[in-house]
C-alpha positions as CSV (number, residue, x, y, z in Angstrom):
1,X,166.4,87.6,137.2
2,X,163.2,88.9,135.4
3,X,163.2,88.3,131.6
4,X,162.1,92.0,130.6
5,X,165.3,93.7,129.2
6,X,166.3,96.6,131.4
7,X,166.0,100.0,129.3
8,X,169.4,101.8,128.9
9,X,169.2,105.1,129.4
10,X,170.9,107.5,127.2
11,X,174.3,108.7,128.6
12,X,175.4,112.4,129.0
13,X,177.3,112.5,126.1
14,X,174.4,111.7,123.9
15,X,172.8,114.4,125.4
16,X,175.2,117.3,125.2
17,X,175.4,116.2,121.3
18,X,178.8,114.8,121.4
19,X,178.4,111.2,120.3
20,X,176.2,112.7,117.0
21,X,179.2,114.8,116.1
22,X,182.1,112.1,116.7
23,X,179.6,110.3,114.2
24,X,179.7,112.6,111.9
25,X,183.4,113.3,112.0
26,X,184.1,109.6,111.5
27,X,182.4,109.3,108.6
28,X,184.1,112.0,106.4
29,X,187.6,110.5,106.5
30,X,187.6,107.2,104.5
31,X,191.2,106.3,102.9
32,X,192.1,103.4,100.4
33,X,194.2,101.2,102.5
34,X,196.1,100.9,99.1
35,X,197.0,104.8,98.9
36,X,197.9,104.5,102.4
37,X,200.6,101.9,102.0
38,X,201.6,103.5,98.6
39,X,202.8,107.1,100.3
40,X,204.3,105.4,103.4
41,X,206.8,103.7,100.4
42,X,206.8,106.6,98.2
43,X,207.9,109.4,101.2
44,X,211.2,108.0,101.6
45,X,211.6,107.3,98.2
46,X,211.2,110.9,97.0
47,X,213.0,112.2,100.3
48,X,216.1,110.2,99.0
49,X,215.9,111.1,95.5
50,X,215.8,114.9,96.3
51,X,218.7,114.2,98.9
52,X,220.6,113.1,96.1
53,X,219.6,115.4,93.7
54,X,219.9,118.7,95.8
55,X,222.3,117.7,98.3
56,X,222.9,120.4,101.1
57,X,226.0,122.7,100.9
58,X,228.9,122.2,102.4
């Protein structure tokens, strides 16, 4: 094996401009790990409490 470092090519996908806009895409969502776990407790929460409080008719 030669020690020269094989060029890599760039694919197709980099061509047709789809890696650039995955890129981009991933960039704008950024959430606070925090607020995530905060609203997967506080869902049920306030489903329960407005079960209670408006319950459906009978």
């Amino acid at each position: 094996m030669s020690s020269r470092r094989r060029r890599v090519s760039p694919g197709l996908a980099s061509y047709v401009g789809l890696v650039r806009f995955y890129e981009e895409v991933e960039e704008q969502l950024k959430l606070n790990p925090y607020l995530i776990l905060l609203l997967s407790v506080a869902t049920p929460i306030l489903a329960i409490a407005f079960m209670k409080l408006f319950p459906p008719p009978i």
